[in-house]
Residue, then its C-alpha position, 0 to 999 in steps of 0.5 A: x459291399x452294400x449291407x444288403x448283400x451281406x446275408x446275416x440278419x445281425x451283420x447286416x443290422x451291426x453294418x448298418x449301424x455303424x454306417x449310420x453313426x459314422x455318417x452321423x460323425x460317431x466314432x467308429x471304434x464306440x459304435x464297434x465297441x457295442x458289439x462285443x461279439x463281434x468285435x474284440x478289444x483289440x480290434x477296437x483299440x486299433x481303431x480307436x488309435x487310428x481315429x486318433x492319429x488320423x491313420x484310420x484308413x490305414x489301420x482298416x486296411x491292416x486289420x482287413x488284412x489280419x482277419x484275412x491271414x487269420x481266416x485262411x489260418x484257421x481254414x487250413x488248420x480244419x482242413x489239416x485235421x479233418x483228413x485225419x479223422x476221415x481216413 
């Protein structure tokens, strides 16, 4: 997706940013690092090993992937413990 899609003001700016540094040859993983809030450590250690070891590609789709189980966890949990507190 185009950063103009997405509908955060600072997501689109952080999207825009590391587009920018890695068509400039940056690392992705030190431009993800400056975002803290956004991305943890783990996650851009992860990068960091798949810049390395020439996987990145993979790596990006393991970690999508991950954040997606992760997601989907979190919205099953608030479900499951929302129809409690309304019945």
């Amino acid at each position: 997706s185009h950063p103009t899609q997405t509908p955060n003001g600072e997501l689109r700016r952080v999207i825009a940013e590391l587009a920018r540094t890695t068509l400039a040859g940056g690392r992705l993983s030190e431009t993800m690092s400056r975002f803290p809030w956004l991305f943890d450590r783990m996650q851009v250690c992860l990068v960091a090993a798949g810049e390395a070891g020439g996987l990145l590609v993979s790596v990006l789709h393991r970690l999508a992937a991950y954040l997606e189980r992760e997601h989907e966890i979190r919205q099953e949990i608030k479900r499951k413990t929302l129809y409690p507190k309304l019945v």
